[in-house]
Residue frames as qw, qx, qy, qz and C-alpha x, y, z in Angstrom:
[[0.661, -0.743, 0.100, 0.023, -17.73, 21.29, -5.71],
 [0.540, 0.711, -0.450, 0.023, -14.09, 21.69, -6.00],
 [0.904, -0.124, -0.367, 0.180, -11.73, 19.07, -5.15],
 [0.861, -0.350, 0.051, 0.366, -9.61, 17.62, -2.45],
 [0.104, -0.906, 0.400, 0.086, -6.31, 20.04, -2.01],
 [0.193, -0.446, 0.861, 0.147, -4.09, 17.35, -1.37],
 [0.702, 0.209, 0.680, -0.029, -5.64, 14.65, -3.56],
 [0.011, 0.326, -0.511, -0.795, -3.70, 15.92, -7.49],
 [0.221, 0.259, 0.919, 0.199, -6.30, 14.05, -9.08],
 [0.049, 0.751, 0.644, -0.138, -9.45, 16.57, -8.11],
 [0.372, -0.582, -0.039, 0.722, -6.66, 19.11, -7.98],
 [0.450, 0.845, 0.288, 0.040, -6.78, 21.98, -10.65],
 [0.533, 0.531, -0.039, 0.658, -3.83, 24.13, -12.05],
 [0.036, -0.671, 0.151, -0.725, -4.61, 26.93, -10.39],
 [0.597, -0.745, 0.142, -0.259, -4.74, 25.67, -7.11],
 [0.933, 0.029, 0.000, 0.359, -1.67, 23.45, -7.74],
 [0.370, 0.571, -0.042, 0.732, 0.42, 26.74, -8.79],
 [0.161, -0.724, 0.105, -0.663, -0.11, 28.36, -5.43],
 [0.958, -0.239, -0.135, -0.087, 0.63, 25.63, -3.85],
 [0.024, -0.724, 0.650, -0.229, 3.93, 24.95, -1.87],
 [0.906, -0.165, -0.077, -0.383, 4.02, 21.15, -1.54],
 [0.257, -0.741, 0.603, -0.142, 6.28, 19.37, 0.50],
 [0.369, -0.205, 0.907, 0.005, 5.70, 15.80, 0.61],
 [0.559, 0.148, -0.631, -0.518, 4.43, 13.44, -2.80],
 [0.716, -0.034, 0.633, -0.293, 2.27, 10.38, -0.87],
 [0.491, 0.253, -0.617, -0.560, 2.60, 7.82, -3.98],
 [0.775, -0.018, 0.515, -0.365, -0.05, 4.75, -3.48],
 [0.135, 0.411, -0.852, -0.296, 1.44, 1.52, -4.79],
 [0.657, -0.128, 0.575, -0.471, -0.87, -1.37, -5.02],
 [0.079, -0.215, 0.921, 0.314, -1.42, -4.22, -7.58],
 [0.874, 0.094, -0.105, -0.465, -4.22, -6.63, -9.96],
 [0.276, 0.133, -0.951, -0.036, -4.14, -9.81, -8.82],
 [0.658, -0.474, -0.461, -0.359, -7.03, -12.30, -7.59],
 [0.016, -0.223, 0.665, -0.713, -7.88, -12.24, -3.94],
 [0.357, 0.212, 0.747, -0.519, -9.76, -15.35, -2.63],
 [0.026, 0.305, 0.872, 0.382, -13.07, -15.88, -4.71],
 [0.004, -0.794, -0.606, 0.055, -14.69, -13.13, -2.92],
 [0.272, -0.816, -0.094, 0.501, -12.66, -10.16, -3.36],
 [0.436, 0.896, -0.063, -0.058, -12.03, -7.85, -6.39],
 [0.822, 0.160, -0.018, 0.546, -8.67, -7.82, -8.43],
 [0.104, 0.724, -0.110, 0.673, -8.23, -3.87, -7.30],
 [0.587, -0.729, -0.350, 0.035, -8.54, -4.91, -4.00],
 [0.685, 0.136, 0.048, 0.714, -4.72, -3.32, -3.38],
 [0.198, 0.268, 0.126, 0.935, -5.12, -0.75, -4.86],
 [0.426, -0.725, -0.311, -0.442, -8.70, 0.67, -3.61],
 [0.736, -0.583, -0.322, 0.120, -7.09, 0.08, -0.11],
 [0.628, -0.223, -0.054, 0.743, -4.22, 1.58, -0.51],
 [0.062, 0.497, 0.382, 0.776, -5.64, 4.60, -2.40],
 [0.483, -0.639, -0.565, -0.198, -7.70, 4.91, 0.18],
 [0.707, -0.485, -0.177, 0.483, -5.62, 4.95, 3.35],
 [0.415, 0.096, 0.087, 0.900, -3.00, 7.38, 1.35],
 [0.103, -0.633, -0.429, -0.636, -6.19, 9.80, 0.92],
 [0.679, -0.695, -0.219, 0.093, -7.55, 9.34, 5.14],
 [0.676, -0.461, -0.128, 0.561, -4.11, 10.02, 6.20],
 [0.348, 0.325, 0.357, 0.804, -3.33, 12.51, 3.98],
 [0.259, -0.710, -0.206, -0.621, -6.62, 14.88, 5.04],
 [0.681, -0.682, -0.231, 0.134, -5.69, 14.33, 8.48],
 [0.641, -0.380, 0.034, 0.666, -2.38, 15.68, 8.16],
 [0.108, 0.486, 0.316, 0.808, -3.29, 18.27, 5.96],
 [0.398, -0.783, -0.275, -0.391, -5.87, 19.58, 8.80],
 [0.668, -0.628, -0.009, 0.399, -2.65, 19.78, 11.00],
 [0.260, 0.915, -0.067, -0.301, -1.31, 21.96, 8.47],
 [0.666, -0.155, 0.661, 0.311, 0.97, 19.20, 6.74],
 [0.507, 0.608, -0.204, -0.575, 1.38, 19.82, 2.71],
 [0.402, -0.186, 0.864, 0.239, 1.12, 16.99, 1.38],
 [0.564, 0.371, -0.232, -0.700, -0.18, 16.13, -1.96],
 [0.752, 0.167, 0.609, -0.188, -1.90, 12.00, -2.99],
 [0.139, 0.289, -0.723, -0.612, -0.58, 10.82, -6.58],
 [0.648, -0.077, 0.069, -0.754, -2.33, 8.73, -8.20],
 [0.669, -0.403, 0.624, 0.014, -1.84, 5.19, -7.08],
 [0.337, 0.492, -0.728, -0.337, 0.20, 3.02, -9.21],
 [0.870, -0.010, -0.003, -0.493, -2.16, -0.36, -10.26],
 [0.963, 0.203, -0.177, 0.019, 0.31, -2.78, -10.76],
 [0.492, -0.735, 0.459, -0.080, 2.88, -4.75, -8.66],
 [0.347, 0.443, -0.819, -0.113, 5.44, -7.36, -8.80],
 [0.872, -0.011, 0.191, -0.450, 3.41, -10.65, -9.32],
 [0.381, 0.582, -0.658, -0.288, 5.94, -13.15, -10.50],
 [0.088, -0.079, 0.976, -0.180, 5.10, -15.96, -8.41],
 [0.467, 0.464, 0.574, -0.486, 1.19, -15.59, -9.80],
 [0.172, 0.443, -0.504, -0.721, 2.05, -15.50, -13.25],
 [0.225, -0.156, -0.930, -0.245, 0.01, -19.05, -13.76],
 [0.131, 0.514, 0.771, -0.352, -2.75, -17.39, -12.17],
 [0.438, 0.408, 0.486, 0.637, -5.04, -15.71, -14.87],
 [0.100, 0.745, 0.117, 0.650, -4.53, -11.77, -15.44],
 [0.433, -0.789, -0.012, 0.436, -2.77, -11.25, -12.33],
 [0.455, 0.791, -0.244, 0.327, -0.84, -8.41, -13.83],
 [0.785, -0.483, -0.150, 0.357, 2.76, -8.17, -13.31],
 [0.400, 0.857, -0.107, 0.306, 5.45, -5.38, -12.97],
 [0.877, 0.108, -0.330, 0.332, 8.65, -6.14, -12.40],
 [0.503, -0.701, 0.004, 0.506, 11.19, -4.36, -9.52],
 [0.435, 0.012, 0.338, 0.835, 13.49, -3.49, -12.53],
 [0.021, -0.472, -0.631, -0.615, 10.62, -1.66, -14.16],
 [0.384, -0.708, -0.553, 0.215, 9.12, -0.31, -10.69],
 [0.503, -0.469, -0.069, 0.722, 12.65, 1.47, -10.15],
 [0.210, 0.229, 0.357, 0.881, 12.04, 3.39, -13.84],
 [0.228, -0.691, -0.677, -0.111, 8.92, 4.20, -13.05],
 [0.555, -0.730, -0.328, 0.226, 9.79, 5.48, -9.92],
 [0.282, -0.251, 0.219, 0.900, 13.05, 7.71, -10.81],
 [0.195, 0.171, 0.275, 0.926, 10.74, 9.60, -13.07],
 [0.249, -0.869, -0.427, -0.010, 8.26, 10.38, -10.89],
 [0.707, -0.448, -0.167, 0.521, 11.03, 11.40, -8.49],
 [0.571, -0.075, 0.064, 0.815, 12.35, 13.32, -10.88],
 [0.087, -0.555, -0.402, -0.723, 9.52, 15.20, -11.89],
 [0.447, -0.746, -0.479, -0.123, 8.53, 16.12, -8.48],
 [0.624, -0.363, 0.074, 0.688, 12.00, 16.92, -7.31],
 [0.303, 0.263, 0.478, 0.782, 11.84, 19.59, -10.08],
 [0.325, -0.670, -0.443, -0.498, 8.64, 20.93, -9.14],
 [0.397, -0.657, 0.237, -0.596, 9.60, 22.00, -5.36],
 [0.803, -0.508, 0.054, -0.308, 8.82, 18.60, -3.50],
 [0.260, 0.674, -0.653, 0.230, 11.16, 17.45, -1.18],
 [0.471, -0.145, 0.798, -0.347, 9.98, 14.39, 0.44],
 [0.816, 0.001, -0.322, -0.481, 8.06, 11.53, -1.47],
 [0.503, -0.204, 0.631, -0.554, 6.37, 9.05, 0.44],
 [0.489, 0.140, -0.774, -0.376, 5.90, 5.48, -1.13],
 [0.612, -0.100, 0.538, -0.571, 2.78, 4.18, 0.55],
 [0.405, 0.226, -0.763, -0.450, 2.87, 0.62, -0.50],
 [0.686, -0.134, 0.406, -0.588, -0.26, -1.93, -0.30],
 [0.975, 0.099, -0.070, -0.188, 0.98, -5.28, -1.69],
 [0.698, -0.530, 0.478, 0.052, 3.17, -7.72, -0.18],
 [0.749, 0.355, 0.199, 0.523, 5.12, -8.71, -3.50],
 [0.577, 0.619, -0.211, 0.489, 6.70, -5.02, -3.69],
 [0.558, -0.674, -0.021, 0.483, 9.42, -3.48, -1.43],
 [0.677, 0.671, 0.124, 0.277, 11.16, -0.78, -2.67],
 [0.644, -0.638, 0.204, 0.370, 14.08, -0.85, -0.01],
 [0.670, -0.298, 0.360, 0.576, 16.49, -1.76, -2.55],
 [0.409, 0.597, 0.451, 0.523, 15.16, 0.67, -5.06],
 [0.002, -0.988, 0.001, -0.153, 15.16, 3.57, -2.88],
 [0.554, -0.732, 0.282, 0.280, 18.93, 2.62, -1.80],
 [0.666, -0.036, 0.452, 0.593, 19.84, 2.68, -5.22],
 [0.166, 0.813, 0.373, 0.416, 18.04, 6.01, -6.53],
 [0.331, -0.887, -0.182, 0.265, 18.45, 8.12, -3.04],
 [0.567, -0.431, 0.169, 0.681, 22.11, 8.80, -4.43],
 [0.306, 0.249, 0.496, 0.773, 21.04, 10.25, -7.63],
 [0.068, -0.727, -0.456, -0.509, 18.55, 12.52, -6.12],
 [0.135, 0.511, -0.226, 0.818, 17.70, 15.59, -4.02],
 [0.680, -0.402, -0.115, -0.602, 14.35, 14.83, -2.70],
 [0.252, -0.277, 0.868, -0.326, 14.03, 12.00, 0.26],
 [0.682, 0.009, -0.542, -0.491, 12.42, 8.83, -0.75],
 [0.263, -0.256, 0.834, -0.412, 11.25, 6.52, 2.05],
 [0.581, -0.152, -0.679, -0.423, 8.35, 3.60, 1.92],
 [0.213, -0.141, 0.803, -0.539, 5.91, 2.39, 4.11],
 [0.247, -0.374, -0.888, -0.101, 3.46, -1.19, 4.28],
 [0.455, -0.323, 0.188, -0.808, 0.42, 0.81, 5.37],
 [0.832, -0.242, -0.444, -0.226, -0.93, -3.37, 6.28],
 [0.656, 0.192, -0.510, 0.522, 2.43, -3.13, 8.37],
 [0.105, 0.557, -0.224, 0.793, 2.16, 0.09, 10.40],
 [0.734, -0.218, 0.089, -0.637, -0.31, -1.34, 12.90],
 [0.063, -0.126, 0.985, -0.095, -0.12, -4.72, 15.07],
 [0.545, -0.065, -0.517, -0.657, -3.09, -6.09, 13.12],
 [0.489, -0.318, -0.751, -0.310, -3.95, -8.82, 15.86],
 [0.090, 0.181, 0.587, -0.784, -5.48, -6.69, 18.77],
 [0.383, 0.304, -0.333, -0.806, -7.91, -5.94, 15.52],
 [0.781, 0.308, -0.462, -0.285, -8.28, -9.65, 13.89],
 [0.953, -0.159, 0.212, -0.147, -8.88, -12.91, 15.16],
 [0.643, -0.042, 0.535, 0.547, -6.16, -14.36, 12.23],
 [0.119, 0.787, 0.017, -0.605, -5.79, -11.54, 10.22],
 [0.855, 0.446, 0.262, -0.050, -3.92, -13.59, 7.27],
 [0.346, -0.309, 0.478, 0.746, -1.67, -12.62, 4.27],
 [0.080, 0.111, -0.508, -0.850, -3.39, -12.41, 1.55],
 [0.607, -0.241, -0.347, -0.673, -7.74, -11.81, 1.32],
 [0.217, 0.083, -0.638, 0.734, -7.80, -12.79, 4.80],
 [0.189, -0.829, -0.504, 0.152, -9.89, -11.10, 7.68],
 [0.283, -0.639, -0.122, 0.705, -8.09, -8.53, 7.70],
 [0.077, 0.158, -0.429, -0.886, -8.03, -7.48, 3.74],
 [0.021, 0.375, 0.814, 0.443, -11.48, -8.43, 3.94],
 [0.179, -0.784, -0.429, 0.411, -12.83, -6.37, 6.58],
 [0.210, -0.335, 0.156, 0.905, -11.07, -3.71, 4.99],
 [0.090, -0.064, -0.469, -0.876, -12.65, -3.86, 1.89],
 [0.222, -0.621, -0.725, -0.198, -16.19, -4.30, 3.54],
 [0.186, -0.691, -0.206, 0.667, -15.48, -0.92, 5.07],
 [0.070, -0.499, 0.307, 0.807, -14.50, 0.81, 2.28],
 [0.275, 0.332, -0.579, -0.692, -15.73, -0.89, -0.77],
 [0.493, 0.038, 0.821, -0.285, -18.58, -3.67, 0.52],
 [0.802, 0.471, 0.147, -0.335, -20.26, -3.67, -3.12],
 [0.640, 0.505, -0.560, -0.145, -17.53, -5.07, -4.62],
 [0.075, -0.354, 0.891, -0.273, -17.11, -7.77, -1.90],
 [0.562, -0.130, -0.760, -0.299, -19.02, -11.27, -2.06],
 [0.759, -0.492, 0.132, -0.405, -20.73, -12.96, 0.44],
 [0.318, -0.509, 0.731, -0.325, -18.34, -14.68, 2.83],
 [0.822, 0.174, 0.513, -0.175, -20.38, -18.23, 2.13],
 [0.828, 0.541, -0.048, 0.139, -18.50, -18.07, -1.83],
 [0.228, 0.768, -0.583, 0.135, -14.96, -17.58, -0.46],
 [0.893, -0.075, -0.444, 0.015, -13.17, -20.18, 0.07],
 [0.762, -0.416, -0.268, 0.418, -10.54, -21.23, 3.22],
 [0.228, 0.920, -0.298, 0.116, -7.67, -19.95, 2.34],
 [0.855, -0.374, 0.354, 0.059, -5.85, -22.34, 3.73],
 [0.280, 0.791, -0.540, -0.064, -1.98, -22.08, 2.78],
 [0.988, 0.118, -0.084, -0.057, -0.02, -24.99, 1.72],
 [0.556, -0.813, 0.111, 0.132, 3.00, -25.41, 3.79],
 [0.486, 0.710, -0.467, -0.205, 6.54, -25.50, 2.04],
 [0.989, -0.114, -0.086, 0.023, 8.34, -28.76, 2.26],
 [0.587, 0.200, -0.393, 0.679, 11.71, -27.97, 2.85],
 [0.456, -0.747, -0.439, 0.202, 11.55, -26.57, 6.89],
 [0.294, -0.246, 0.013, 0.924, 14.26, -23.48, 6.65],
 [0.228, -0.254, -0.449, -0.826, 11.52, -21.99, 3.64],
 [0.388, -0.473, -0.788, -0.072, 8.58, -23.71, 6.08],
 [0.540, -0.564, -0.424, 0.460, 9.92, -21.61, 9.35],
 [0.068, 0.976, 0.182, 0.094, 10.64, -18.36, 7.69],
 [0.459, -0.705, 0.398, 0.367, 14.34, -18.28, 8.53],
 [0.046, -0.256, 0.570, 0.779, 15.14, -18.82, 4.62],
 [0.378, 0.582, 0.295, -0.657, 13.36, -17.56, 2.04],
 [0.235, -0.013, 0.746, 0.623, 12.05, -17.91, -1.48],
 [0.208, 0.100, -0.071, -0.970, 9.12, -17.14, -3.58],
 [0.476, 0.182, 0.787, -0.348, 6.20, -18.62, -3.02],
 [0.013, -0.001, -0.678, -0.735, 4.66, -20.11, -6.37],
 [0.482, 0.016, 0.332, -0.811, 0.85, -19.07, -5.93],
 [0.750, 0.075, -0.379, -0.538, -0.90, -22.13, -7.75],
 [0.715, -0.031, -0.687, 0.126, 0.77, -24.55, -6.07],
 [0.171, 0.171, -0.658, 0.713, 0.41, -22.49, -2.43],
 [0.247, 0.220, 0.558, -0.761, -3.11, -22.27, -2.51],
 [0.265, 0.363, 0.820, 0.354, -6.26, -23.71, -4.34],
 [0.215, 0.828, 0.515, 0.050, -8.44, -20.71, -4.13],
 [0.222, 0.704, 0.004, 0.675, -5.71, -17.46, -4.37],
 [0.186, -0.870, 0.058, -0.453, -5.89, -16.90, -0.81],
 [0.507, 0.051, -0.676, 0.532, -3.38, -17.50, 2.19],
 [0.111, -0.055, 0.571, -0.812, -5.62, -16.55, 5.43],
 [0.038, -0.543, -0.832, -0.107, -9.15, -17.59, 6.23],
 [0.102, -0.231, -0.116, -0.961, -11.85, -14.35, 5.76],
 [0.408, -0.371, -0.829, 0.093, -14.56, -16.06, 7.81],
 [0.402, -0.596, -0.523, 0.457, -14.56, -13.84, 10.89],
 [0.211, 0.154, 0.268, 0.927, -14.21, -10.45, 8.60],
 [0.094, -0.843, -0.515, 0.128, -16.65, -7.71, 9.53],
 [0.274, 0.725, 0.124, 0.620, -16.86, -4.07, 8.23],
 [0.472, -0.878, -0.025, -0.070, -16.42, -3.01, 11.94],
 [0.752, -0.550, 0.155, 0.329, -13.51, -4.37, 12.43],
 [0.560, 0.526, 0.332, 0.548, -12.35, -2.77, 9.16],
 [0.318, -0.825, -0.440, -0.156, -13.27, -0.03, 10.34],
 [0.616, -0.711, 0.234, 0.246, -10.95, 0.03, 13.63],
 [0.815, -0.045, 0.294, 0.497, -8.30, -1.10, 12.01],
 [0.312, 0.696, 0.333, 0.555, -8.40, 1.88, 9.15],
 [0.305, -0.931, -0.135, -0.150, -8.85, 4.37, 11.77],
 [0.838, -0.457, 0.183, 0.237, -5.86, 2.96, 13.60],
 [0.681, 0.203, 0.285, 0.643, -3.39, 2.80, 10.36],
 [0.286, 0.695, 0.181, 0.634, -4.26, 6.53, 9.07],
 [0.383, -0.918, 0.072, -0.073, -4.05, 8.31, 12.52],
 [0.704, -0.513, 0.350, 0.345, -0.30, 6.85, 12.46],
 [0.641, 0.202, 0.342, 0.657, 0.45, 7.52, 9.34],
 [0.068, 0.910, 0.200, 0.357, -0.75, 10.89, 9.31],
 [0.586, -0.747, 0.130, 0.286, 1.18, 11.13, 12.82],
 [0.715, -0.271, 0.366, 0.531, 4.25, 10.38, 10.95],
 [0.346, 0.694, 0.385, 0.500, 3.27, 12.76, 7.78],
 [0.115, -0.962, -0.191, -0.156, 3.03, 15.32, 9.78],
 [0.592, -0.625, 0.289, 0.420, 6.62, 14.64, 11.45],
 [0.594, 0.061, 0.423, 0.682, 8.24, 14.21, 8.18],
 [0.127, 0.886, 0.259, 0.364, 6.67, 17.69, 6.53],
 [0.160, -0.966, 0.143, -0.145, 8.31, 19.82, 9.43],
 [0.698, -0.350, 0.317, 0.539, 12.35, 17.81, 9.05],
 [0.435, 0.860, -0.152, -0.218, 14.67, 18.44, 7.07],
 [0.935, 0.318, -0.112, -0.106, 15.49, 16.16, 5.04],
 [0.396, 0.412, -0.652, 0.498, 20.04, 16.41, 5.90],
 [0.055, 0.417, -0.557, 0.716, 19.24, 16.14, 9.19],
 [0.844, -0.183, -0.413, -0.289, 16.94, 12.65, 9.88],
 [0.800, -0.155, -0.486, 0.317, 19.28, 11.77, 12.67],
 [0.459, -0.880, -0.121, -0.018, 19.71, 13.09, 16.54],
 [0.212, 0.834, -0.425, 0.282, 22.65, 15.20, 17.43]]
């Protein structure tokens, strides 16, 4: 059976060559532990995922867009004492990321779309130091972000949660424990109250923020409510695929 158009992975030569793609969708996600009941791909698989859903929806609205394949590894520096979270640094993101850019920018496409699924990267200040050196348009979007997560989720979390658990019991429920071996999650507050309240900021050091890897309780998690939620994120992001395919790119801002 031949693959997925927009998904380069399944994609052959010959249907690539005849191909006029507009927007690159690149899925960013990360290994690191999540909770005691959830896989170290959890990230990635979700974010892979989502980039795929939204992607065939906006392709069936006649959107060209084409699904890299997702990059596994994020910037983990505050989990470095936790074992084989991998880490890759922002410096090291941005190389990465210029030669994708450039190779795609070369090849025709004029839009790439950093679809990112872990809350260590941003790559604000990496696309506001690349955009000048390039042709193509580089933008990013939290696909956990796009979506007010608590019409969805009791307490939806930060990190292996209800809300990244439901996900991955939608999408990926054999690789998810029973709910009775995860622990709280229960996040350990910072002692100084500007870092406490969220009005200044630092990096949280993950061994000392949390005994089991997570920051949200996953208790009330259910593959329905995965489910919704999913449904919810890729119909907006497709919405917004489909706007960006038919701009052009000089001309992002009303007259």
């Amino acid at each position: 059976m031949p693959g997925r158009p927009y998904v380069l992975a399944e994609t052959t030569w010959e249907v690539v060559r005849q191909t006029r793609y507009e927007i690159a969708i690149l899925p960013w996600g990360a290994t690191e532990a999540h909770n005691r009941h959830l896989p170290y791909a959890t990230d990635t698989i979700q974010v892979q995922a989502v980039a795929i859903e939204a992607a065939r929806q906006a392709w069936e609205q006649g959107a060209r867009v084409l699904v890299l394949p997702p990059i596994p590894f994020g910037v983990n520096t505050g989990q470095l004492n936790i074992p084989l979270c991998l880490n890759m640094n922002p410096s090291t993101q941005m190389a990465v990321l210029c030669d994708l850019a450039q190779v795609l920018q070369r090849h025709g496409v004029r839009k790439l779309l950093i679809l990112n699924g872990h809350g260590g990267n941003d790559f604000r200040q990496i696309i506001r130091e690349l955009q000048p050196r390039l042709e193509l348009l580089l933008c990013q979007i939290h696909w956990f972000r796009c979506v007010e997560a608590r019409p969805f989720f009791t307490a939806p979390g930060d990190h292996a949660g209800e809300l990244e658990t439901s996900v991955m019991q939608a999408l990926a429920p054999e690789l998810v424990w029973p709910l009775s071996q995860a622990g709280p999650g229960r996040e350990k507050p910072f002692r100084i109250r500007g870092f406490r309240e969220g009005w200044a900021w630092t990096q949280r050091q993950w061994d000392q923020a949390t005994d089991d890897t997570g920051t949200g309780n996953p208790a009330e998690a259910s593959p329905e409510k995965g489910r919704r939620f999913l449904e919810a994120v890729t119909r907006r992001i497709s919405d917004f695929l489909v706007e960006l395919d038919a701009a052009d790119p000089r001309r992002l801002h009303e007259e």
